[in-house]
OpenMM code with the backbone's topology and positions (N, CA, C; nanometers):
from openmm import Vec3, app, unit

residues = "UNK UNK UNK UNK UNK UNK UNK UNK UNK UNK UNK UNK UNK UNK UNK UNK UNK UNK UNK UNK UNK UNK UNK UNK UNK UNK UNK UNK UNK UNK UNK UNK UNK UNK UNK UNK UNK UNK UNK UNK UNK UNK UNK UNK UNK UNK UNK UNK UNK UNK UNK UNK UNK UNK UNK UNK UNK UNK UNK UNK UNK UNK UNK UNK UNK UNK UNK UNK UNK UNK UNK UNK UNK UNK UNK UNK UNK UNK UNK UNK UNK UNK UNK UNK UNK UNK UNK UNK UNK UNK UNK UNK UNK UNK UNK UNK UNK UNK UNK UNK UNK UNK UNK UNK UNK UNK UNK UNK UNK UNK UNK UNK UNK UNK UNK UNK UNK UNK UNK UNK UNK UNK UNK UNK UNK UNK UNK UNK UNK UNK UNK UNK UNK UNK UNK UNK UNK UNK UNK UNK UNK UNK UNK UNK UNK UNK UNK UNK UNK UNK UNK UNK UNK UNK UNK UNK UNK UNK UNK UNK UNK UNK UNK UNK UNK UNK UNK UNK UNK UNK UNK".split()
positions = [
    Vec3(-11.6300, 6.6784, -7.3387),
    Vec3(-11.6934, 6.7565, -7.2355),
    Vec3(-11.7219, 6.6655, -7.1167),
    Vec3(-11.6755, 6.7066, -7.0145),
    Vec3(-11.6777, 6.6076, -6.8916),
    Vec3(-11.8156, 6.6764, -6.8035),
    Vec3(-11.8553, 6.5750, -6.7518),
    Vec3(-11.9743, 6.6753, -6.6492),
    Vec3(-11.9164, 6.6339, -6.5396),
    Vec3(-11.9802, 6.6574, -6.3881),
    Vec3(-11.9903, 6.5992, -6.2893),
    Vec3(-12.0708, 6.5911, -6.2198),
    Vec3(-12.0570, 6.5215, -6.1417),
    Vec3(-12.1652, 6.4685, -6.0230),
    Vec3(-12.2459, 6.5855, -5.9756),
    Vec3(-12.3753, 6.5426, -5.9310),
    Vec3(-12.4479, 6.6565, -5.8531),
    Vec3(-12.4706, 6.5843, -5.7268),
    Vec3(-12.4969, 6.6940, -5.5982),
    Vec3(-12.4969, 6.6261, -5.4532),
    Vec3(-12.6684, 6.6045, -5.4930),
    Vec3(-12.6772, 6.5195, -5.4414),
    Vec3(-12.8219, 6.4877, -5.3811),
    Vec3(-12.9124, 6.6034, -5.2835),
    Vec3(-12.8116, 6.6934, -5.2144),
    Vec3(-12.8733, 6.7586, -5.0933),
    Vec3(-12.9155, 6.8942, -5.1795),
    Vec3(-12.8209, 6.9004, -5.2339),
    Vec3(-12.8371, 7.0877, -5.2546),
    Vec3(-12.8067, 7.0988, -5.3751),
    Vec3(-12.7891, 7.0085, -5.4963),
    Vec3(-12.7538, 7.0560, -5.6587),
    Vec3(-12.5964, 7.0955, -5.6680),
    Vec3(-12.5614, 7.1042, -5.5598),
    Vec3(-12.4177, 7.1727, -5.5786),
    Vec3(-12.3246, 7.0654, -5.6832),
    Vec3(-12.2169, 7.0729, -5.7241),
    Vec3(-12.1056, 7.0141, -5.7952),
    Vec3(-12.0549, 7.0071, -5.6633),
    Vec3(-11.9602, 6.8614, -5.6738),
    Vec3(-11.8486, 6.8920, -5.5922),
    Vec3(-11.7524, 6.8796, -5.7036),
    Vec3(-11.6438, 6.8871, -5.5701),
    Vec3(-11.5151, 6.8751, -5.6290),
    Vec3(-11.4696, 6.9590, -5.5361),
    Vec3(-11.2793, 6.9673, -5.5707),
    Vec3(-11.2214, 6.9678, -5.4102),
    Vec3(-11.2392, 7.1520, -5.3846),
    Vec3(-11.2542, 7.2581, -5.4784),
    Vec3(-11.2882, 7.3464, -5.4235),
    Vec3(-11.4142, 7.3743, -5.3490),
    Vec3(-11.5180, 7.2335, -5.3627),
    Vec3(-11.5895, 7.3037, -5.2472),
    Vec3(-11.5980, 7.2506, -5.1360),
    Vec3(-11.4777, 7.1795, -5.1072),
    Vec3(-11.3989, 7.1259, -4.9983),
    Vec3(-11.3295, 7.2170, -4.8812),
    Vec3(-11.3027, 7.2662, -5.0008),
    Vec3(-11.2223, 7.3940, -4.9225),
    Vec3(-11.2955, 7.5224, -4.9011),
    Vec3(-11.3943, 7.5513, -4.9130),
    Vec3(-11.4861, 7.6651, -4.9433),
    Vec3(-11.5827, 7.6209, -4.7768),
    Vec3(-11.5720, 7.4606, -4.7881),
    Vec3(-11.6954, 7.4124, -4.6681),
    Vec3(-11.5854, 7.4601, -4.5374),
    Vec3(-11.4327, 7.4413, -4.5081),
    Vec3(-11.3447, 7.4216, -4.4148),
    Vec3(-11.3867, 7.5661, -4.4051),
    Vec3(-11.3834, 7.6635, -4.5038),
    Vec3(-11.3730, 7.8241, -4.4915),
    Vec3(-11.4911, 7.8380, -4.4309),
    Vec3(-11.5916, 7.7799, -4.4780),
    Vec3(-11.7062, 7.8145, -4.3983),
    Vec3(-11.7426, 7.7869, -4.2553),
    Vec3(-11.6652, 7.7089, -4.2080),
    Vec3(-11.6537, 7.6613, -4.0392),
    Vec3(-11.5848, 7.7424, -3.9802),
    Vec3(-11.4796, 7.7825, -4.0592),
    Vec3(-11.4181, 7.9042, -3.9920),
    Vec3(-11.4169, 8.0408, -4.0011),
    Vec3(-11.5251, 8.0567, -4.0924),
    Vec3(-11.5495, 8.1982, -4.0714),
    Vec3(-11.7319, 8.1669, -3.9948),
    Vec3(-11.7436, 8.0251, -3.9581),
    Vec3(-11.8597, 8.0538, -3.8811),
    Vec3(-11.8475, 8.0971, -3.7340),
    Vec3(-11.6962, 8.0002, -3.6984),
    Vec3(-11.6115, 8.0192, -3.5327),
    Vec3(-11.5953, 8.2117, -3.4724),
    Vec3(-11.5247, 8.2593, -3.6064),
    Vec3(-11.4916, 8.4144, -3.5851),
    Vec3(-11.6336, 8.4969, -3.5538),
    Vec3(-11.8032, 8.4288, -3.6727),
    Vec3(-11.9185, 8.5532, -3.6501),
    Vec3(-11.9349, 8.4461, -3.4881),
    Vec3(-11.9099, 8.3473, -3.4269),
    Vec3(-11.9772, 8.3146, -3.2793),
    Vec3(-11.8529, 8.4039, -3.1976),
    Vec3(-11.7021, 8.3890, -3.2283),
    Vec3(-11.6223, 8.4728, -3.1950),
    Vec3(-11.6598, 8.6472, -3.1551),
    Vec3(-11.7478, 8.6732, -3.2663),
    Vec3(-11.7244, 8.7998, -3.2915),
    Vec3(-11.9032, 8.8398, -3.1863),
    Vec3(-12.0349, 8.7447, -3.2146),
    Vec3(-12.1044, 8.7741, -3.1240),
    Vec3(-12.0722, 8.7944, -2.9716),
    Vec3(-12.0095, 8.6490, -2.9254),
    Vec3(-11.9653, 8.6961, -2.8190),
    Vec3(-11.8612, 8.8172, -2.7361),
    Vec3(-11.7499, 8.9161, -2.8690),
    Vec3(-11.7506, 8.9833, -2.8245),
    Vec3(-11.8112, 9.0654, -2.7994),
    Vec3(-11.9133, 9.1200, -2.8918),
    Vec3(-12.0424, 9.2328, -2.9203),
    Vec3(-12.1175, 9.2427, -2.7488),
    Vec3(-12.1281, 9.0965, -2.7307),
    Vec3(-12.2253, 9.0837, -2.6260),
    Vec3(-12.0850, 9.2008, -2.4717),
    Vec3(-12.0034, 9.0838, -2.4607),
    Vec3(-11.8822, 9.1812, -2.3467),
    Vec3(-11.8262, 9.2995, -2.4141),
    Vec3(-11.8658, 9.3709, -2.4911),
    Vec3(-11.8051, 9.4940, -2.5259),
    Vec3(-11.8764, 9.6310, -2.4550),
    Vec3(-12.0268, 9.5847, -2.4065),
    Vec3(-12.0674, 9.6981, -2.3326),
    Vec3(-12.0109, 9.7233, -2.2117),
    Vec3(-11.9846, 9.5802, -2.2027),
    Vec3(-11.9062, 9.5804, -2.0277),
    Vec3(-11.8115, 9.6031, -1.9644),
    Vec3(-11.7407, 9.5813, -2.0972),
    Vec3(-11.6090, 9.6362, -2.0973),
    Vec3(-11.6007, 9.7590, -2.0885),
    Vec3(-11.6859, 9.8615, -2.2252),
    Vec3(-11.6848, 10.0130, -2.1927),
    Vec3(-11.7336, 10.0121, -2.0973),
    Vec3(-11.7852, 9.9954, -2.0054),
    Vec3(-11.8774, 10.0634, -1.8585),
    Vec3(-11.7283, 10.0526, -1.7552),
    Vec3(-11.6653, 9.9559, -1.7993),
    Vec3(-11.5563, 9.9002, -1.6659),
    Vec3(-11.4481, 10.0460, -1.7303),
    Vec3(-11.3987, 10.0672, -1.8971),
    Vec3(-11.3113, 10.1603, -1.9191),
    Vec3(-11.3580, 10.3118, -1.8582),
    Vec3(-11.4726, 10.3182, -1.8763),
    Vec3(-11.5313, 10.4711, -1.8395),
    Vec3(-11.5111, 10.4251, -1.6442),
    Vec3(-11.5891, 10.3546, -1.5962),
    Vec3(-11.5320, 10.3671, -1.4557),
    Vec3(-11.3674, 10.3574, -1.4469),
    Vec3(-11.2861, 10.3201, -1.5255),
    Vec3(-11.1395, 10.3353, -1.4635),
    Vec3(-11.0877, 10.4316, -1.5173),
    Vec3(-11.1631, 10.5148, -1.6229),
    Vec3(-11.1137, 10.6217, -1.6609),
    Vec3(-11.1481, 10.7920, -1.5650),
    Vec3(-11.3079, 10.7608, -1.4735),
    Vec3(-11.3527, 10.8525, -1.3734),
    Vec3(-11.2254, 10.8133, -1.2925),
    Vec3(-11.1952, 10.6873, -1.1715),
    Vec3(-11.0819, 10.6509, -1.1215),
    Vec3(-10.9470, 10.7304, -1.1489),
    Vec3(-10.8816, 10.6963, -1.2482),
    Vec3(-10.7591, 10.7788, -1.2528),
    Vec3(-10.7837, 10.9181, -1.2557),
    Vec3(-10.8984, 10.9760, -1.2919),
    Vec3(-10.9257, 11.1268, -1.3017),
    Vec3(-10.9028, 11.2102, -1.1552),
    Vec3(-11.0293, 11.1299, -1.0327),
    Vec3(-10.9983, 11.1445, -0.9194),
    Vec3(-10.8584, 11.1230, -0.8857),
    Vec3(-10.7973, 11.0277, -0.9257),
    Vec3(-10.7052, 11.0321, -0.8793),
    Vec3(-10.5689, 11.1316, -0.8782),
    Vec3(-10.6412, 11.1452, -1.0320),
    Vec3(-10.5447, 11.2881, -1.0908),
    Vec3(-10.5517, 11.4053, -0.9813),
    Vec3(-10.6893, 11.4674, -0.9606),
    Vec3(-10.7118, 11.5134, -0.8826),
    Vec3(-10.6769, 11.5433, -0.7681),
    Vec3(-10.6557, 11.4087, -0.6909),
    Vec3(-10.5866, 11.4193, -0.5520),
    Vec3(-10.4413, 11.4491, -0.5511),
    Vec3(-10.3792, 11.4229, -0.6463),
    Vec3(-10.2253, 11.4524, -0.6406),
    Vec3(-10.1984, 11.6020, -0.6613),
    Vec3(-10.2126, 11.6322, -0.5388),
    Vec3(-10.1232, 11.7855, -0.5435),
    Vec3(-10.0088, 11.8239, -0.5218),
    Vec3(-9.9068, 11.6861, -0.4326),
    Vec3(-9.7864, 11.6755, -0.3918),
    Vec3(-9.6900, 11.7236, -0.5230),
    Vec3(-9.7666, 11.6197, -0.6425),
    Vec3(-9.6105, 11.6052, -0.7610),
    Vec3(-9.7138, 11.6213, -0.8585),
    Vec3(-9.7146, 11.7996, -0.9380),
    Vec3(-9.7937, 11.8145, -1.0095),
    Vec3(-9.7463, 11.7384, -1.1307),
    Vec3(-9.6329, 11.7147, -1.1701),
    Vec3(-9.5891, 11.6293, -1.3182),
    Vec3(-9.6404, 11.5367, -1.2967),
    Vec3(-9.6613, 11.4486, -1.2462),
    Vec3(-9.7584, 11.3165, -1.1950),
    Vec3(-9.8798, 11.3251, -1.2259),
    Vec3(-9.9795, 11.4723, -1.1381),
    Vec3(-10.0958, 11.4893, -1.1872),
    Vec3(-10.1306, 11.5523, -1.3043),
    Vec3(-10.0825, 11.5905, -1.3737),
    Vec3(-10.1073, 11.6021, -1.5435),
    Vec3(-10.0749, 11.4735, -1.6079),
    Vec3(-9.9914, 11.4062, -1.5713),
    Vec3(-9.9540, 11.2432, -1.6441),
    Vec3(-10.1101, 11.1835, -1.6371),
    Vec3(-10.1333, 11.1692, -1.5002),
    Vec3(-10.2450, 11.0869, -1.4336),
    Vec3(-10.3658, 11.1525, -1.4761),
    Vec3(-10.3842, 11.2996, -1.5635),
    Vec3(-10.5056, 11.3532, -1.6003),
    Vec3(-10.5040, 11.2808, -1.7034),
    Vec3(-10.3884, 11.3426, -1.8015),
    Vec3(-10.3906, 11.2950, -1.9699),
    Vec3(-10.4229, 11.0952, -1.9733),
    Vec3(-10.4017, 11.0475, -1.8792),
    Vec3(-10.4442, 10.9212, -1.9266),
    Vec3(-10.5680, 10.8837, -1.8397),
    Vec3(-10.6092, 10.9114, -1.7742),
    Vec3(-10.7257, 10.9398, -1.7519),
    Vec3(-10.8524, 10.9814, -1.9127),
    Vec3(-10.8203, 11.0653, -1.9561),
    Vec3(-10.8663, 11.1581, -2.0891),
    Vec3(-10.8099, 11.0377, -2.1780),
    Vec3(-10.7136, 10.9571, -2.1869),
    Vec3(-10.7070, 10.8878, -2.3012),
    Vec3(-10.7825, 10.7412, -2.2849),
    Vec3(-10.7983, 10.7183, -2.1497),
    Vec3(-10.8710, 10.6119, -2.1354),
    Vec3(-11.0140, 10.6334, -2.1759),
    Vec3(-11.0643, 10.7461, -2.1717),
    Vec3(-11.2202, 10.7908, -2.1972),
    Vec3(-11.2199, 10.7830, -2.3363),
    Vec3(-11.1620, 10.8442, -2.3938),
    Vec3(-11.1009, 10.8572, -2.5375),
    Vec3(-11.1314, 10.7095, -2.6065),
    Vec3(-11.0380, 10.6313, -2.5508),
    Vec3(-11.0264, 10.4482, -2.5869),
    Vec3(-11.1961, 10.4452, -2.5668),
    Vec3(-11.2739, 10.4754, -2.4594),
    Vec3(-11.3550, 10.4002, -2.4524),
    Vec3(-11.5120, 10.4399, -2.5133),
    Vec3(-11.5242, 10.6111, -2.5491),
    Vec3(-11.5649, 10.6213, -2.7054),
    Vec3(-11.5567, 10.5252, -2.8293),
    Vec3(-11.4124, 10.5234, -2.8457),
    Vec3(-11.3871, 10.4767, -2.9706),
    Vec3(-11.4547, 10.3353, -2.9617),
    Vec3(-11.4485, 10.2463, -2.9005),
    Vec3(-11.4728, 10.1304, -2.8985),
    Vec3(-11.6597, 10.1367, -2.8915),
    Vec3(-11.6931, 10.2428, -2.8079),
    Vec3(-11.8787, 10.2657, -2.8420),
    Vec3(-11.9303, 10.2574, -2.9495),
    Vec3(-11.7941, 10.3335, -3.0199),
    Vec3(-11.8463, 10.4030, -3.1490),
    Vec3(-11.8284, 10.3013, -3.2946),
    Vec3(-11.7742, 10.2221, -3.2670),
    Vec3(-11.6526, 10.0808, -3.3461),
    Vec3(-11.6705, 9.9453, -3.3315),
    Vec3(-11.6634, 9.9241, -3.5002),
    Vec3(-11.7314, 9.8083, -3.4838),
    Vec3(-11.5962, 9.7136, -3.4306),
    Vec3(-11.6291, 9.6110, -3.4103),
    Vec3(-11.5059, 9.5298, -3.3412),
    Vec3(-11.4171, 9.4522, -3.4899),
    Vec3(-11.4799, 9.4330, -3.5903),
    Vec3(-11.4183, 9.4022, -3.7300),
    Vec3(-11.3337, 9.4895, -3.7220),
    Vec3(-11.3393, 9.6608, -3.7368),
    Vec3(-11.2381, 9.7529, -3.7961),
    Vec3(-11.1737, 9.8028, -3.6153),
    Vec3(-11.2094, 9.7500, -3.5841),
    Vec3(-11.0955, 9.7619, -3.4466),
    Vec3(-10.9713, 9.6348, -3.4356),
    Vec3(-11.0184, 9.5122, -3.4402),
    Vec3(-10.8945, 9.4530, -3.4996),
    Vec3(-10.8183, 9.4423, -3.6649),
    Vec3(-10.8366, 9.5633, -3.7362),
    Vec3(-10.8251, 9.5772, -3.8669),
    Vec3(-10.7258, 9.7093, -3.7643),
    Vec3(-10.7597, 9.7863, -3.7469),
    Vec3(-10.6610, 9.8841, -3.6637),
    Vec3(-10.6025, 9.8415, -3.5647),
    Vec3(-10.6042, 9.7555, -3.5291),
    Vec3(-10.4889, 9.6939, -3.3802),
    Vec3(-10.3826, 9.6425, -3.5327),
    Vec3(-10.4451, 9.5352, -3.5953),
    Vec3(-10.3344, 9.4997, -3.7510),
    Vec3(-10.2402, 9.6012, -3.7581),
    Vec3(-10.3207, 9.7165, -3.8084),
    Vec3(-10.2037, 9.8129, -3.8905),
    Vec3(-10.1367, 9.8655, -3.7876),
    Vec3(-10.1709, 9.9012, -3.6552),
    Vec3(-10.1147, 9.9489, -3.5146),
    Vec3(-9.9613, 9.7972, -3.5457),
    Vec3(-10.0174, 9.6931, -3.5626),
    Vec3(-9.8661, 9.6404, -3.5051),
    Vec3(-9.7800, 9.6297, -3.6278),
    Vec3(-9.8344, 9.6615, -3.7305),
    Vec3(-9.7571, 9.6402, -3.8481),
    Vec3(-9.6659, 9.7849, -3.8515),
    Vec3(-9.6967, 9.8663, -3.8279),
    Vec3(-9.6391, 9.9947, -3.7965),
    Vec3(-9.5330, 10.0226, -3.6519),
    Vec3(-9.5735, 9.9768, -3.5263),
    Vec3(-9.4965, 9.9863, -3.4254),
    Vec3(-9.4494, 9.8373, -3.3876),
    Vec3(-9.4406, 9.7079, -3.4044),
    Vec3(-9.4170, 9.6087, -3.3719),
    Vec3(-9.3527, 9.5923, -3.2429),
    Vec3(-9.2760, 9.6592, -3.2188),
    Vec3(-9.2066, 9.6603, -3.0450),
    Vec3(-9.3245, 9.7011, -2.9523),
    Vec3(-9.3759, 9.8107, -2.9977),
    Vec3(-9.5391, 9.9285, -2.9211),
    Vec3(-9.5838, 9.7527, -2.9116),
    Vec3(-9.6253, 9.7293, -3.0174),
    Vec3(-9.7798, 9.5856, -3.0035),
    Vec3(-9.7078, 9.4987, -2.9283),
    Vec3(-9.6007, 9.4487, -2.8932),
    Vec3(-9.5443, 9.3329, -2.8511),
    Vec3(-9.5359, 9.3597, -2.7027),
    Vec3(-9.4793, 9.5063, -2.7064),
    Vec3(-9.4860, 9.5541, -2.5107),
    Vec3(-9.6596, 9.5336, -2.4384),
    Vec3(-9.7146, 9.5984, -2.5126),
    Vec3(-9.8909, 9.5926, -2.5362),
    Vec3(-9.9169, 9.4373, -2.4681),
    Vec3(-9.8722, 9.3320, -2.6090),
    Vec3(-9.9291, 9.1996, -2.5604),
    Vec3(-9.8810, 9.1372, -2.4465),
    Vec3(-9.7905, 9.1486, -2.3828),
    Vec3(-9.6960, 9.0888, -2.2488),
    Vec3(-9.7653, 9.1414, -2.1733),
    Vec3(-9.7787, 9.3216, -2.1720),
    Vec3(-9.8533, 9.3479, -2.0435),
    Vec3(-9.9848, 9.3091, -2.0597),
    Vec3(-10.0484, 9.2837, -2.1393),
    Vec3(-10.1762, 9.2453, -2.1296),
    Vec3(-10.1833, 9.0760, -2.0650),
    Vec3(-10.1269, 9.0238, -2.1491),
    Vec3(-10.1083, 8.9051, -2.0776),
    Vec3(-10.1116, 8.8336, -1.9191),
    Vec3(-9.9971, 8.9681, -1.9263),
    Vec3(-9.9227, 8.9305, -1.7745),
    Vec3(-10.0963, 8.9635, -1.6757),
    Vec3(-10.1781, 9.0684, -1.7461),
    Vec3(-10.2818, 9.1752, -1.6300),
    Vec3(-10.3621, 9.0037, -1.6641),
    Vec3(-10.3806, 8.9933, -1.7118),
    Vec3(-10.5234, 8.8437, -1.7841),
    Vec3(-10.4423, 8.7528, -1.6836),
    Vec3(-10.3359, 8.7399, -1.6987),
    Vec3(-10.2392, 8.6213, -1.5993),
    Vec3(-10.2889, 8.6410, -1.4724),
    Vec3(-10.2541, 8.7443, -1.4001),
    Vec3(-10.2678, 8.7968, -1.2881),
    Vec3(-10.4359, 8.8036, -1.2374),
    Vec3(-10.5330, 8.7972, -1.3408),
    Vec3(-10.6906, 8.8094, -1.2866),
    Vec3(-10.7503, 8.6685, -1.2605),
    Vec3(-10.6391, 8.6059, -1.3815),
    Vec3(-10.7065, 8.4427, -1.3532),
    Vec3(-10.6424, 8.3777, -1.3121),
    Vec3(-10.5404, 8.3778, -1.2723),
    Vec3(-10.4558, 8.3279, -1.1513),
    Vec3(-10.5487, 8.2928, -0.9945),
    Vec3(-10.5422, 8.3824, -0.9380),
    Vec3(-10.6063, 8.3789, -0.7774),
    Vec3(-10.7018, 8.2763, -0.8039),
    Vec3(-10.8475, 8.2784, -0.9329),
    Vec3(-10.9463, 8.1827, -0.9295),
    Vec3(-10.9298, 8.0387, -0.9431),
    Vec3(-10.8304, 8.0203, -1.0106),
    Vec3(-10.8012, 7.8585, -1.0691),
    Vec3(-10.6847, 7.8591, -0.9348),
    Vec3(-10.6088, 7.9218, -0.8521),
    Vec3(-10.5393, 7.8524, -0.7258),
    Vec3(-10.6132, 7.8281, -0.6425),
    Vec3(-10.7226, 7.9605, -0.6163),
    Vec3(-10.8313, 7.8863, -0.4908),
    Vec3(-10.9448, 7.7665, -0.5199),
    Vec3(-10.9300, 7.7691, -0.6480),
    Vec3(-10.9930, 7.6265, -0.7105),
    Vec3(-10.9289, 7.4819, -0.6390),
    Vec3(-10.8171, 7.5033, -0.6510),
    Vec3(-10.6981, 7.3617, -0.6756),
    Vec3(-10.6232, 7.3517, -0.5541),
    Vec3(-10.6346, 7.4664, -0.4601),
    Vec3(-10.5910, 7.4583, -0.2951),
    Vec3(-10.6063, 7.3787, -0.2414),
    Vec3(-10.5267, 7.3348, -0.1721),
    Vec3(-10.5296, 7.2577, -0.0078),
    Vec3(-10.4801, 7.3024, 0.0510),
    Vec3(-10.5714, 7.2225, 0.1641),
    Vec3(-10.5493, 7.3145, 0.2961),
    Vec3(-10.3783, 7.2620, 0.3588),
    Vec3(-10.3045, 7.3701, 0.3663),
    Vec3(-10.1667, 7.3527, 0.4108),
    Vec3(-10.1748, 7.3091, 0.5744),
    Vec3(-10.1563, 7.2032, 0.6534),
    Vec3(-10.1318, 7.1761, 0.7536),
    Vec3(-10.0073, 7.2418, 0.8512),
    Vec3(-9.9917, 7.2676, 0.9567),
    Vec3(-9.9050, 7.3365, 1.0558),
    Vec3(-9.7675, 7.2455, 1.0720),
    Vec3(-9.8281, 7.1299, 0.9958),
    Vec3(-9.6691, 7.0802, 1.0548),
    Vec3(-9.6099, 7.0201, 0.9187),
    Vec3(-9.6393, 7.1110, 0.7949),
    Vec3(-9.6238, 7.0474, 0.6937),
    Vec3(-9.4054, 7.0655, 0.7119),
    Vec3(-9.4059, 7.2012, 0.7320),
    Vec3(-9.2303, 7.2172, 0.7348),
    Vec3(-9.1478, 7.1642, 0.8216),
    Vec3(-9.1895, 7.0689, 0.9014),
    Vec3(-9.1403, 6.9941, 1.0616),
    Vec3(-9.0347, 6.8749, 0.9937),
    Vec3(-8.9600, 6.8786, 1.0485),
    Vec3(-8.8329, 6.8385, 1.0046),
    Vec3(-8.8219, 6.6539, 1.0716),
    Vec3(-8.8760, 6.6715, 1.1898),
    Vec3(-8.8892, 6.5097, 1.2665),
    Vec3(-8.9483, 6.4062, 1.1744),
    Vec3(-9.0710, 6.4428, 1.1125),
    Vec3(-9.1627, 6.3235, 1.0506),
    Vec3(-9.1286, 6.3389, 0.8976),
    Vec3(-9.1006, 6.2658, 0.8225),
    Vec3(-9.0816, 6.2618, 0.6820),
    Vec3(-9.1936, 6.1990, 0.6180),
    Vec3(-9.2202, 6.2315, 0.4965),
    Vec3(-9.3496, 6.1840, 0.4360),
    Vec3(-9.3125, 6.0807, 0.3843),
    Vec3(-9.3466, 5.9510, 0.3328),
    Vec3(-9.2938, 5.9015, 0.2576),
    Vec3(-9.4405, 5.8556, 0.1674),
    Vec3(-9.4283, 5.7955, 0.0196),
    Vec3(-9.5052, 5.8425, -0.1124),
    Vec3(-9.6218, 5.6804, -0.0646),
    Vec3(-9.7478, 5.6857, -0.1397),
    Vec3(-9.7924, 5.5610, -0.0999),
    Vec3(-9.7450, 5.4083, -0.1614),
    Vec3(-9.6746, 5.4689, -0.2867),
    Vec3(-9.6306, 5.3830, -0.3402),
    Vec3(-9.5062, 5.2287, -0.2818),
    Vec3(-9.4346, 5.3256, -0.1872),
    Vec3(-9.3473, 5.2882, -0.1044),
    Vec3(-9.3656, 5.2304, -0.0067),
    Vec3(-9.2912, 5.1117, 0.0442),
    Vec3(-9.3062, 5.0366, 0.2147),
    Vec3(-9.3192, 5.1532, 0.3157),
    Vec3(-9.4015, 5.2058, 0.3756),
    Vec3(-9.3182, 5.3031, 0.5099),
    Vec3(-9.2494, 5.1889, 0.6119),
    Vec3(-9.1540, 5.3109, 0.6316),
    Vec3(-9.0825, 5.2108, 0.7389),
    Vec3(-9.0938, 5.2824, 0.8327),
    Vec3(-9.0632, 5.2325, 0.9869),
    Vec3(-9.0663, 5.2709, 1.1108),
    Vec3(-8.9776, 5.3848, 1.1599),
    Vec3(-8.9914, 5.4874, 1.1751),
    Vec3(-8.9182, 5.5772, 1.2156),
    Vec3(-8.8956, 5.6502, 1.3546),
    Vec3(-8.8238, 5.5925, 1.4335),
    Vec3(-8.7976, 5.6483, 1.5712),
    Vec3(-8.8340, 5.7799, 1.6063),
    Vec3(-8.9036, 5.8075, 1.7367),
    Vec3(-8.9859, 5.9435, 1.7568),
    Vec3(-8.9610, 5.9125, 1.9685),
    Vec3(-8.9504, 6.0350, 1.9843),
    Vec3(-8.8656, 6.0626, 2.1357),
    Vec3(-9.0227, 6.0802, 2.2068),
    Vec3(-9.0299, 6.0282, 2.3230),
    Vec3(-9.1571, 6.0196, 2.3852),
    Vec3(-9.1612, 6.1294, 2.4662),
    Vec3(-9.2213, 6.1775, 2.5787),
    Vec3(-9.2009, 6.3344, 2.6144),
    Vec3(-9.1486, 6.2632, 2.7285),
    Vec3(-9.0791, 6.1673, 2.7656),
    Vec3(-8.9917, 6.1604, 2.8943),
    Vec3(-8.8069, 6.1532, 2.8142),
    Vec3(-8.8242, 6.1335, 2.7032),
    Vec3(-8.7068, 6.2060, 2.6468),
    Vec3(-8.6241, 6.0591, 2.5397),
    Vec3(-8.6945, 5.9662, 2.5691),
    Vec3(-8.6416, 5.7728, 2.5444),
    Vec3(-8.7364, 5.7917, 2.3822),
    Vec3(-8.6469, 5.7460, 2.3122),
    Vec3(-8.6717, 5.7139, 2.1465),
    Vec3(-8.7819, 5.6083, 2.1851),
    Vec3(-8.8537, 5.5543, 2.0818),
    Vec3(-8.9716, 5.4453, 2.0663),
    Vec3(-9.0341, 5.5254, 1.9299),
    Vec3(-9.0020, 5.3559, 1.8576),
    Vec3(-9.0305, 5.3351, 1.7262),
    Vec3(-9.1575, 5.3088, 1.7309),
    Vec3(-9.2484, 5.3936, 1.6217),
    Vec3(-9.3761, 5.3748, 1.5810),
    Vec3(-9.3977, 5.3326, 1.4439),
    Vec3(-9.4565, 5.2228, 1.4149),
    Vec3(-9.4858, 5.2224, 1.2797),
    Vec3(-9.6029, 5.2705, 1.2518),
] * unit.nanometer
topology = app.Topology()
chain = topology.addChain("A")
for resn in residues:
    res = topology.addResidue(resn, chain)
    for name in ("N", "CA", "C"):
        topology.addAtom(name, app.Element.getBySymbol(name[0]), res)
């Protein structure tokens, strides 16, 4: 009969399953901070779906030109409200438990889904991180006379026409 060791901290046994039980436990601690922080942006989100779901409604509305358009533009209007019930009503566990079986069932549907989503997330955080990292573009950046050359490099002297029309080298 073999025994083993006891921890000092907590009575526990080790050994390598509770090695692996501790790794599980870090990562199912990441998913409940994962999962608070969605809880917390999920109201905000419904408030933003219900305002873009009033949005396309009006908008439905205004289209009297091309009524096939404005029944398109009602019904998703109505399905966006729809989405944004469900998610009031849902916990966010069995909403990605149903996005699962959603792609296990349509796999092309979920894959078109993730690109455009992507691409919309691409497109929102784009503009912030370029006007982050901008400089200011100068007027004579495309001018063909003056060449840049790198700091690494000697500059050398490059001939430049004076406004009486006679070259003179400036270094």
């Amino acid at each position: 009969m073999t025994t083993s060791a006891k921890t000092h901290s907590n009575g526990r046994h080790k050994s390598a399953a509770g090695k692996q039980n501790g790794s599980h436990h870090v990562f199912d601690d990441i998913l409940a901070l994962a999962g608070t922080f969605a809880r917390s942006r999920k109201e905000q989100g419904i408030d933003k779906l219900h305002s873009f779901a009033g949005s396309t409604r009006d908008f439905a509305t205004s289209m009297t030109d091309v009524p096939n358009l404005k029944v398109q533009m009602a019904s998703a209007g109505e399905s966006l409200e729809d989405l944004a019930e469900y998610a009031l009503h849902t916990d966010i566990q069995h909403m990605l438990k149903d996005a699962e079986t959603f792609a296990r069932r349509r796999p092309l549907a979920a894959l078109t889904m993730m690109v455009v989503a992507g691409m919309a997330i691409s497109r929102f955080l784009r503009p912030r991180a370029v006007a982050a990292t901008a400089k200011p573009v100068s007027k004579r950046a495309g001018s063909s006379r003056r060449k840049t050359v790198s700091r690494s490099r000697k500059q050398v002297a490059q001939p430049r026409r004076t406004a009486n029309g006679k070259a003179a080298v400036h270094a």
